[in-house]
PQR file of N, CA, C, O and H, with PARSE charges and radii, in Angstrom:
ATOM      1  N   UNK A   1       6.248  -2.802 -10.536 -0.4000 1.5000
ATOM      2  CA  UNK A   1       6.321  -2.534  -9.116 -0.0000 2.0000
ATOM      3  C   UNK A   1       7.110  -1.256  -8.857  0.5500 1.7000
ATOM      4  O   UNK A   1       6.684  -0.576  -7.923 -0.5500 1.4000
ATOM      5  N   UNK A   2       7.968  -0.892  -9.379 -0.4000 1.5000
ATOM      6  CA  UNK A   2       8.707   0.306  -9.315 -0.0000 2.0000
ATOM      7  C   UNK A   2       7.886   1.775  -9.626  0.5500 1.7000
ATOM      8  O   UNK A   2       7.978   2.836  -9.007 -0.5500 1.4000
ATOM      9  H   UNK A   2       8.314  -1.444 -10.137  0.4000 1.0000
ATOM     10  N   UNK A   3       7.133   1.470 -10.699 -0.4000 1.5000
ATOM     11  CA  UNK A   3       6.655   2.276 -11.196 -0.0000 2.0000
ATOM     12  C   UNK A   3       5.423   3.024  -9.732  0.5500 1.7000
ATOM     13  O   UNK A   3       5.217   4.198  -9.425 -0.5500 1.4000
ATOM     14  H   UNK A   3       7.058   0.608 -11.202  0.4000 1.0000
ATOM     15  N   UNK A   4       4.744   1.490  -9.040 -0.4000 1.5000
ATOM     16  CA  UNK A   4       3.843   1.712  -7.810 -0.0000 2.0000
ATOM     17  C   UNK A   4       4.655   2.370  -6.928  0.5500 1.7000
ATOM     18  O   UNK A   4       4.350   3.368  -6.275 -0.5500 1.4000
ATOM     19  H   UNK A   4       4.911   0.536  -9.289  0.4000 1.0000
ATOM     20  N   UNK A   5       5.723   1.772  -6.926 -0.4000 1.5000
ATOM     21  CA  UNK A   5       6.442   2.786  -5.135 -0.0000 2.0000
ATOM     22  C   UNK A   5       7.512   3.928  -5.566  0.5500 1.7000
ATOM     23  O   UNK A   5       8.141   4.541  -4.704 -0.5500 1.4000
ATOM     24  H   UNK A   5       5.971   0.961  -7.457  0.4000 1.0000
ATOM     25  N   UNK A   6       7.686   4.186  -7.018 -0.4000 1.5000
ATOM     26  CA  UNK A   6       7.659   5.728  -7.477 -0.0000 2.0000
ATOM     27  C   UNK A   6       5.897   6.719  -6.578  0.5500 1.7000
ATOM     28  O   UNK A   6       5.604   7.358  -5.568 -0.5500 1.4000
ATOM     29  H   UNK A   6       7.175   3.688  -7.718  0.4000 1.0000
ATOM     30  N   UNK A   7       5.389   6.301  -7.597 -0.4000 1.5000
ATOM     31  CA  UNK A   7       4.213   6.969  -6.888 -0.0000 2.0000
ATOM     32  C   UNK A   7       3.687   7.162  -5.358  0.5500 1.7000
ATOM     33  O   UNK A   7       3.095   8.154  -4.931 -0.5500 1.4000
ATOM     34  H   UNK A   7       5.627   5.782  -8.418  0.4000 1.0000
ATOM     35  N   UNK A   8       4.009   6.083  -4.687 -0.4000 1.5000
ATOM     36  CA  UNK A   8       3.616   6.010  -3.597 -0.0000 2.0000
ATOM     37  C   UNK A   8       4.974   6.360  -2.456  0.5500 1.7000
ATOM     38  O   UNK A   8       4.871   6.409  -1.230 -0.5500 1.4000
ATOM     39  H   UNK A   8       4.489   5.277  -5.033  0.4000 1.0000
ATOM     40  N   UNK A   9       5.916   6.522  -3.070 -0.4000 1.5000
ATOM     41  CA  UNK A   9       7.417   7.736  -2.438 -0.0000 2.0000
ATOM     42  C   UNK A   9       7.363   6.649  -1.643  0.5500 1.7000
ATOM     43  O   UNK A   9       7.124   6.897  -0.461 -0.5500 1.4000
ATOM     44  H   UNK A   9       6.000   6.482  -4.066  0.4000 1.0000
ATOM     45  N   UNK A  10       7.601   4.877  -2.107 -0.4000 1.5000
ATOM     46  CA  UNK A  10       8.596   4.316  -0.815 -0.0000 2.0000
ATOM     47  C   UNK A  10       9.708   3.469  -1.987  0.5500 1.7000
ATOM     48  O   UNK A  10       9.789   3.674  -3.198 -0.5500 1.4000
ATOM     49  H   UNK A  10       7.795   4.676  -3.067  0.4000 1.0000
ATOM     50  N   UNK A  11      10.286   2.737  -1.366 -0.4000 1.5000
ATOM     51  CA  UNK A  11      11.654   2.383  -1.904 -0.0000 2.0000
ATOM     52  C   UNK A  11      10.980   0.305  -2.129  0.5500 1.7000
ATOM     53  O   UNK A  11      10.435  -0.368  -1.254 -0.5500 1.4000
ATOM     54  H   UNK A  11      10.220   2.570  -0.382  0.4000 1.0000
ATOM     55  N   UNK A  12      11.168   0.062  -2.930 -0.4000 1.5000
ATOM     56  CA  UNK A  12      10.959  -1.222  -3.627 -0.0000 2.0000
ATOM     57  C   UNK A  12      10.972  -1.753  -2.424  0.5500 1.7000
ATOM     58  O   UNK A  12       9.840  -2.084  -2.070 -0.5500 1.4000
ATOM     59  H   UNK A  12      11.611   0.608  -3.641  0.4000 1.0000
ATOM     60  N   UNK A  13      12.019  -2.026  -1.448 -0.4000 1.5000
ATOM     61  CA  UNK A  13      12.273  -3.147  -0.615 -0.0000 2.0000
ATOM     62  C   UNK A  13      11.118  -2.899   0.504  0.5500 1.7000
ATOM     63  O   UNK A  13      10.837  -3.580   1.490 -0.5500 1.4000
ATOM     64  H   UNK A  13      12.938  -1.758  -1.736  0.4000 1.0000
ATOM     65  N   UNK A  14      10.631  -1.873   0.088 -0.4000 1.5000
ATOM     66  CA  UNK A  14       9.411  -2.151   1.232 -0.0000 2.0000
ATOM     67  C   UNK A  14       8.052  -2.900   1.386  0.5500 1.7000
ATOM     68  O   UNK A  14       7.369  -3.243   2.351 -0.5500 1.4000
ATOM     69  H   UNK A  14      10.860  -1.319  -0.713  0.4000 1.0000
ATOM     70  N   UNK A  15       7.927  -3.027  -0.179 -0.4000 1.5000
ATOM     71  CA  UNK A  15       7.069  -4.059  -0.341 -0.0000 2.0000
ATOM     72  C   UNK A  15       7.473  -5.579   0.372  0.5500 1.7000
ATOM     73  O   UNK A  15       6.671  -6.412   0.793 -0.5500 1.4000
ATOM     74  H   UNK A  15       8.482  -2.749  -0.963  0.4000 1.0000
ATOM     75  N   UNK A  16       8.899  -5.663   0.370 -0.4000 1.5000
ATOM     76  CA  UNK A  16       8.876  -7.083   1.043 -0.0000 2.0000
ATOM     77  C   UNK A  16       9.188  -6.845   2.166  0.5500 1.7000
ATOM     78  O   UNK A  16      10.168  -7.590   2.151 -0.5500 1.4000
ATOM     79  H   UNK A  16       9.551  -4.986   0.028  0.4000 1.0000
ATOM     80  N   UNK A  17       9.200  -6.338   3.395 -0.4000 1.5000
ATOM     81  CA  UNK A  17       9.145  -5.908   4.479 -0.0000 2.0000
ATOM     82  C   UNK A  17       7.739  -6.451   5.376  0.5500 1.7000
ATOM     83  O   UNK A  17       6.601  -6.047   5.138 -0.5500 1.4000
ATOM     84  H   UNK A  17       8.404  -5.733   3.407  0.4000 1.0000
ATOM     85  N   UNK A  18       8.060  -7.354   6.346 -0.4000 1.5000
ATOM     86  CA  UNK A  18       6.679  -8.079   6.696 -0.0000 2.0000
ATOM     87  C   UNK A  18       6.809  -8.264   7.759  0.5500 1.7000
ATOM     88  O   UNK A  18       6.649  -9.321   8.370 -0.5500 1.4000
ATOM     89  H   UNK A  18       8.985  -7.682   6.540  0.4000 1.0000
ATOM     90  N   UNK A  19       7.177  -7.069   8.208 -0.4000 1.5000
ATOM     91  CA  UNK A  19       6.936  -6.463  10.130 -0.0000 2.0000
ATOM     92  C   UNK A  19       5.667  -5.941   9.999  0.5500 1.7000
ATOM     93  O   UNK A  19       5.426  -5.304  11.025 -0.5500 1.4000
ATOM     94  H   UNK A  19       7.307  -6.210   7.712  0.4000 1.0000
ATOM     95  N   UNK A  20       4.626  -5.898   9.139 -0.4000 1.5000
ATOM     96  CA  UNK A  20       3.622  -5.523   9.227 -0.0000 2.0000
ATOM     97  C   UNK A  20       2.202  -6.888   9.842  0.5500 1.7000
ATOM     98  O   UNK A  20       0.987  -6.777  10.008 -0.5500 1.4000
ATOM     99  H   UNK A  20       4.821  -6.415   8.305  0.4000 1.0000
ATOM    100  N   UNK A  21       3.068  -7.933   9.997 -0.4000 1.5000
ATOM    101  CA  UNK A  21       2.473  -9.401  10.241 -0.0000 2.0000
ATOM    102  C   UNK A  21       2.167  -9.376  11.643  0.5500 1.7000
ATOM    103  O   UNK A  21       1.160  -9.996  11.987 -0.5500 1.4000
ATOM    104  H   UNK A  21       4.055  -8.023   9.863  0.4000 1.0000
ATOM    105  N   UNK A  22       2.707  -8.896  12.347 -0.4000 1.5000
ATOM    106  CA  UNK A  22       2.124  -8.975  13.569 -0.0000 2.0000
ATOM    107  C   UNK A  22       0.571  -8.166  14.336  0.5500 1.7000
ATOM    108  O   UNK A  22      -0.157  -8.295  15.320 -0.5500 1.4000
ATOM    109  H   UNK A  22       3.525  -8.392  12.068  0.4000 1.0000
ATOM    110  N   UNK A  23       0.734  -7.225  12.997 -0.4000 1.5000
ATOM    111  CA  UNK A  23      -0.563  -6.244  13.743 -0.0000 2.0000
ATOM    112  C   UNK A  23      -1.927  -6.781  13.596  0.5500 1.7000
ATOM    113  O   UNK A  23      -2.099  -7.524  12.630 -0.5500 1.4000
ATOM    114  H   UNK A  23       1.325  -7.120  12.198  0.4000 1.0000
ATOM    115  N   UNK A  24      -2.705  -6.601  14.196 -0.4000 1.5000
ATOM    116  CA  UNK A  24      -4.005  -7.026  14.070 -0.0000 2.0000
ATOM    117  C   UNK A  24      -4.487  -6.330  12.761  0.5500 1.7000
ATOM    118  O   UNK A  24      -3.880  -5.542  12.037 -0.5500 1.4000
ATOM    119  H   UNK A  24      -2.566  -5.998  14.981  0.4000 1.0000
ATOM    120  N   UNK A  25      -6.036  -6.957  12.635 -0.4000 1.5000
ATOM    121  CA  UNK A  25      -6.607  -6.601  11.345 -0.0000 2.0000
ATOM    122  C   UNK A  25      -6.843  -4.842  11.776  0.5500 1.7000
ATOM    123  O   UNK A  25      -6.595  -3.861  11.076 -0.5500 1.4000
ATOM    124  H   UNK A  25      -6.530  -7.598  13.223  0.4000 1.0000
ATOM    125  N   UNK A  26      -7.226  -4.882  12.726 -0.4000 1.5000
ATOM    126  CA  UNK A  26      -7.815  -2.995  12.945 -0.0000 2.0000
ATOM    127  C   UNK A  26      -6.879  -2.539  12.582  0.5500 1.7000
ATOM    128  O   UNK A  26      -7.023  -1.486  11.961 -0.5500 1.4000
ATOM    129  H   UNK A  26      -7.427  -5.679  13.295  0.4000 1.0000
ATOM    130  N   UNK A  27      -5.408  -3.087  12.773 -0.4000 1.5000
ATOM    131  CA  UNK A  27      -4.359  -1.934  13.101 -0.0000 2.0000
ATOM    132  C   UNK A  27      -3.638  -1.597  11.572  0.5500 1.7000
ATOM    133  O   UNK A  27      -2.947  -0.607  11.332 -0.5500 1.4000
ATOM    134  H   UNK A  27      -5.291  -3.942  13.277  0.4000 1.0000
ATOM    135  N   UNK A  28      -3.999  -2.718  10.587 -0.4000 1.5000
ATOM    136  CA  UNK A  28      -3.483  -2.792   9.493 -0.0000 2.0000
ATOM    137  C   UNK A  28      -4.699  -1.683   8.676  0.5500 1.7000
ATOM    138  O   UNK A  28      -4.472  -0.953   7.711 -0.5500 1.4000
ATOM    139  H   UNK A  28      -4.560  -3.522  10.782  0.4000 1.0000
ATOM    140  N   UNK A  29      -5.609  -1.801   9.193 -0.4000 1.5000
ATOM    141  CA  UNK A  29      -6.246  -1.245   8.541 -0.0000 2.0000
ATOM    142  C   UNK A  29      -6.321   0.271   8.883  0.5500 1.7000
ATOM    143  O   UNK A  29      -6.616   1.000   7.936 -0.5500 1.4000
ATOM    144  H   UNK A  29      -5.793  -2.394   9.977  0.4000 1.0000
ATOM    145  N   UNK A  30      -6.155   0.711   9.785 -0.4000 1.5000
ATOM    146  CA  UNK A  30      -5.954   1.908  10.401 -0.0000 2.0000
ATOM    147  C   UNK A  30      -4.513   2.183   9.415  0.5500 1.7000
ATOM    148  O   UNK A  30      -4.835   3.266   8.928 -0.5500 1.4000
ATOM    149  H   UNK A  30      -5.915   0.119  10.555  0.4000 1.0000
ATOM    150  N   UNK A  31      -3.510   1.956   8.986 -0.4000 1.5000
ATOM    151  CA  UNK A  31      -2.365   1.934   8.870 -0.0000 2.0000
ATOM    152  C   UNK A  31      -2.841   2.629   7.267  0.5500 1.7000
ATOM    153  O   UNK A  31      -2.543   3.755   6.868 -0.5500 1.4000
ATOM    154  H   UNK A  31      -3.248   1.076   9.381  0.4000 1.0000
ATOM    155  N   UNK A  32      -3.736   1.484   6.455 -0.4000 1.5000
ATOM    156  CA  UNK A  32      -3.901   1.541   5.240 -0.0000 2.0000
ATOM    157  C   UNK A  32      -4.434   3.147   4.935  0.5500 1.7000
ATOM    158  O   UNK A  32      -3.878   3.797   4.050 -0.5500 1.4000
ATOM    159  H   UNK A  32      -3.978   0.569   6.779  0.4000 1.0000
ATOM    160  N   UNK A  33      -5.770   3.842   5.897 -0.4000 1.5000
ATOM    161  CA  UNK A  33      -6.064   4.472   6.040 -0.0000 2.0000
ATOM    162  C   UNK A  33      -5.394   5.766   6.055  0.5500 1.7000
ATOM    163  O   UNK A  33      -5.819   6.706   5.385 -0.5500 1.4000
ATOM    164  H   UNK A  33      -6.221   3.313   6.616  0.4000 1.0000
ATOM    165  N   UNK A  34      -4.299   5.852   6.841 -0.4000 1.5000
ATOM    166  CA  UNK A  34      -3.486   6.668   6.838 -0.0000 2.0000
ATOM    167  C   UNK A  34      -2.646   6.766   5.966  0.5500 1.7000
ATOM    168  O   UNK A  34      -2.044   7.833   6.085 -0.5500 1.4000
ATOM    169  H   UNK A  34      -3.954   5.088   7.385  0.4000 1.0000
ATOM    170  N   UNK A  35      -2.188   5.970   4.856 -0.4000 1.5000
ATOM    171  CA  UNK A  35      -1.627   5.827   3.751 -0.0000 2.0000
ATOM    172  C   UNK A  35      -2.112   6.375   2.377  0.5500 1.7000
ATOM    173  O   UNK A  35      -1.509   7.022   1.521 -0.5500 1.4000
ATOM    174  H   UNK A  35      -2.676   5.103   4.759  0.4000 1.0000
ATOM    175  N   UNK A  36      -3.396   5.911   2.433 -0.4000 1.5000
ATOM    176  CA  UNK A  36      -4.386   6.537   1.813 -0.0000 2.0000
ATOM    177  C   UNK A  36      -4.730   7.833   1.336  0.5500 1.7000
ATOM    178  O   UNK A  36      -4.805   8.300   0.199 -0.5500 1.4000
ATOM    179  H   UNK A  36      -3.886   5.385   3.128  0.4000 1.0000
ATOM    180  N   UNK A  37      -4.974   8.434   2.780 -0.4000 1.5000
ATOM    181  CA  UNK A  37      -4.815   9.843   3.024 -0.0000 2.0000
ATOM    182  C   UNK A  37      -3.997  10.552   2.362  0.5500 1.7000
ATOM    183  O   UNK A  37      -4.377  11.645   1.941 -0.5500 1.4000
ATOM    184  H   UNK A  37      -4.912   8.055   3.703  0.4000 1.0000
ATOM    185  N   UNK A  38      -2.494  10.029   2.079 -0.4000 1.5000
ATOM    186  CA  UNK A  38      -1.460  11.079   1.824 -0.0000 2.0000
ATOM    187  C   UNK A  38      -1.054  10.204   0.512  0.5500 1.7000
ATOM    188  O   UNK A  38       0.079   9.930   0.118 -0.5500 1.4000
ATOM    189  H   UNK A  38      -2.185   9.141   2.420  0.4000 1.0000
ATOM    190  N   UNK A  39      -2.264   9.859  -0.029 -0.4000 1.5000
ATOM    191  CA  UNK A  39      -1.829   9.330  -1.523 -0.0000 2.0000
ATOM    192  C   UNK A  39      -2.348   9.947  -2.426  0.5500 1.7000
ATOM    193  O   UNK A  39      -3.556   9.711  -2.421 -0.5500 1.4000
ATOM    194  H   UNK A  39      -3.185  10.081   0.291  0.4000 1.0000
ATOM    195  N   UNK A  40      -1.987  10.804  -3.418 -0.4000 1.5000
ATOM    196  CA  UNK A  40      -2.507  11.473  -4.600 -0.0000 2.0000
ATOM    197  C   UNK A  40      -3.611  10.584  -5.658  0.5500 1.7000
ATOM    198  O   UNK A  40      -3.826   9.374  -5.578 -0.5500 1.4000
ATOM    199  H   UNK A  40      -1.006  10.996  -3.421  0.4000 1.0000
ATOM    200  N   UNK A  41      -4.099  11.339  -6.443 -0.4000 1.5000
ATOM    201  CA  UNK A  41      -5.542  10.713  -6.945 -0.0000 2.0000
ATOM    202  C   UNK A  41      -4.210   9.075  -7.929  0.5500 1.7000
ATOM    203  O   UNK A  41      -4.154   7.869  -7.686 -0.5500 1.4000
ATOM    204  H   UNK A  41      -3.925  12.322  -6.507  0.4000 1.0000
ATOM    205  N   UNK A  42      -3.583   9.774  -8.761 -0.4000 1.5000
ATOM    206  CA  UNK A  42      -2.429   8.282  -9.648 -0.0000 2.0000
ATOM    207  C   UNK A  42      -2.099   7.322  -8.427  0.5500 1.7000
ATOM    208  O   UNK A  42      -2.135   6.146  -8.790 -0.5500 1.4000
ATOM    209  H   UNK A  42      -3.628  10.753  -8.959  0.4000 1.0000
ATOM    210  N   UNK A  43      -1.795   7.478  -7.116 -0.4000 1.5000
ATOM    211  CA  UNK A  43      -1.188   6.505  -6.614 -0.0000 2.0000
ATOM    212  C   UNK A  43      -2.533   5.660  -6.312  0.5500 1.7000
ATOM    213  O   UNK A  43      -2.693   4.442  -6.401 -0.5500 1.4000
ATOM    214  H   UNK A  43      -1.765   8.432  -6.820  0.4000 1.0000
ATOM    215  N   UNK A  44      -3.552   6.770  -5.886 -0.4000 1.5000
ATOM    216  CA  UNK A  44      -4.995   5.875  -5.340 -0.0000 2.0000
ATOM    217  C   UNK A  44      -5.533   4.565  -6.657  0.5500 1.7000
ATOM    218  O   UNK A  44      -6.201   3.565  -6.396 -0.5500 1.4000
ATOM    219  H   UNK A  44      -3.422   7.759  -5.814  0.4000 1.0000
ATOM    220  N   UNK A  45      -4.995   4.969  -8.074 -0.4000 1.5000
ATOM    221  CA  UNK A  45      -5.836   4.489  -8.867 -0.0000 2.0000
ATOM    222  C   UNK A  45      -4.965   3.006  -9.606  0.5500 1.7000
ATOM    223  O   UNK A  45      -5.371   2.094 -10.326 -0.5500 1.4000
ATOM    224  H   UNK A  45      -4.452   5.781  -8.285  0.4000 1.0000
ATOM    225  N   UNK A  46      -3.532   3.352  -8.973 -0.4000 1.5000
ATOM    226  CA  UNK A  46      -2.523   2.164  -8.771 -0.0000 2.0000
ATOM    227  C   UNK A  46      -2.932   1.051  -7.685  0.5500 1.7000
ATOM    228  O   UNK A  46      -2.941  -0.173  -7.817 -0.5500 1.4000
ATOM    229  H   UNK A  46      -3.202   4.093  -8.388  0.4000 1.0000
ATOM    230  N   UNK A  47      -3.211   1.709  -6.760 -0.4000 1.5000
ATOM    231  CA  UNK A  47      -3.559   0.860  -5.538 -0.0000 2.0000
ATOM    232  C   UNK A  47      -4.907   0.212  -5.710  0.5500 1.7000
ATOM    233  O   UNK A  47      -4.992  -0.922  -5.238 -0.5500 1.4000
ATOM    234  H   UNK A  47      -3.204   2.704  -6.654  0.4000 1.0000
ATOM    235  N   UNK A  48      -5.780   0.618  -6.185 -0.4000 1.5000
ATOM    236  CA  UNK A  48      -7.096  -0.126  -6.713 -0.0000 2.0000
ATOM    237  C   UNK A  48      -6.938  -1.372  -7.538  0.5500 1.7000
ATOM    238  O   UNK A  48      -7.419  -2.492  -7.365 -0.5500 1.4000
ATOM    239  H   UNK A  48      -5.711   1.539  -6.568  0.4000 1.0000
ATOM    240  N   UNK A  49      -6.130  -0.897  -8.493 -0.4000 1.5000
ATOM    241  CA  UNK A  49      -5.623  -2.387  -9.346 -0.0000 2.0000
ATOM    242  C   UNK A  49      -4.970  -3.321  -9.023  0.5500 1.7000
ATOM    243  O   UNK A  49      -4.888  -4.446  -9.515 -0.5500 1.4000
ATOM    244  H   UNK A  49      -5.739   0.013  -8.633  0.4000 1.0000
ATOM    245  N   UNK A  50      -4.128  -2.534  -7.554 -0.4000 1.5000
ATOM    246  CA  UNK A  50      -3.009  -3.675  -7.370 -0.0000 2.0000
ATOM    247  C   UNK A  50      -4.226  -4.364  -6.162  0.5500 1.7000
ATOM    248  O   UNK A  50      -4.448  -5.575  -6.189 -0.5500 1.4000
ATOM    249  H   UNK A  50      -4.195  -1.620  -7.154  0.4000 1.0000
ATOM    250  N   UNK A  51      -4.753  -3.701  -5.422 -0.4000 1.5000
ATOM    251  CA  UNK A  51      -5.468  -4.457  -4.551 -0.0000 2.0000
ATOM    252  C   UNK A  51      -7.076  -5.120  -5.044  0.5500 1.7000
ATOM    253  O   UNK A  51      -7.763  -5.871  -4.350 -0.5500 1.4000
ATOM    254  H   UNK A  51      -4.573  -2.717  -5.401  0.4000 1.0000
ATOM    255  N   UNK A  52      -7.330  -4.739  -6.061 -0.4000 1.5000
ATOM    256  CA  UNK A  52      -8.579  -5.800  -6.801 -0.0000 2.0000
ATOM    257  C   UNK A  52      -7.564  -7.109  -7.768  0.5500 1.7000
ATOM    258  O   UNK A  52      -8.153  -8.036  -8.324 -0.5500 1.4000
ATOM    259  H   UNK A  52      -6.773  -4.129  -6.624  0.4000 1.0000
ATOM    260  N   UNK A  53      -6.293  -6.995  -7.817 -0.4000 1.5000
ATOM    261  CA  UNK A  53      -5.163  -7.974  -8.612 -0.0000 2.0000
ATOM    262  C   UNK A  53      -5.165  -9.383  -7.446  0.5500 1.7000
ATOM    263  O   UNK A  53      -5.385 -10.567  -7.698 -0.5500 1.4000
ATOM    264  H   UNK A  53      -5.815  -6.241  -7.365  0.4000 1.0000
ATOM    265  N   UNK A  54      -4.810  -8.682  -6.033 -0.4000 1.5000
ATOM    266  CA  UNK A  54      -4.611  -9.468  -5.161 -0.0000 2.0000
ATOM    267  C   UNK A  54      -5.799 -10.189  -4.686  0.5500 1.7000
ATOM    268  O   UNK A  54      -5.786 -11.346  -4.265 -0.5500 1.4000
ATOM    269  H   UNK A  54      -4.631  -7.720  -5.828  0.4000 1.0000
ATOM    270  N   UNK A  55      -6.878  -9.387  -4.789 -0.4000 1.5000
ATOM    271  CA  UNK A  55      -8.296 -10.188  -4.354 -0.0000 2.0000
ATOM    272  C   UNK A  55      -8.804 -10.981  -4.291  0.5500 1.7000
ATOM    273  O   UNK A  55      -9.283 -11.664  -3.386 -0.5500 1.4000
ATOM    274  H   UNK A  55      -6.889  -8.448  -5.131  0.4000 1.0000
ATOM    275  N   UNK A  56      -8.716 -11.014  -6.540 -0.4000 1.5000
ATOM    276  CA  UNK A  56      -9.301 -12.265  -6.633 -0.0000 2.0000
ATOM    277  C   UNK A  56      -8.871 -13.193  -6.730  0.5500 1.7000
ATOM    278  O   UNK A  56      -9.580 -14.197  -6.797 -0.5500 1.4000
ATOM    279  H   UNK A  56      -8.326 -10.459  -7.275  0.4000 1.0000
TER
END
């Protein structure tokens, strides 16, 4: 996990941070989007694994 929010320039404790619970699905997803955007090709290819990990 460290190694993911090295790459992705946030600080560990933000993964458990779950003020993100209130937003609707659009808004989370709009959110993701914009995250996305300003993620380099290594962080994009972290985030694929971690989010096909959680999927199934």
């Amino acid at each position: 996990m460290e190694r993911i929010a090295n790459v992705l320039n946030v600080e560990l404790k933000d993964f458990f941070e779950f003020a993100h619970e209130a937003e609707s699905p659009k808004e989370l997803k709009e959110a993701l989007n914009s995250l996305l955007k300003e993620t380099d090709e290594e962080g994009l290819r972290l985030l694929v694994k971690l989010i096909r990990a959680v999927v199934r």
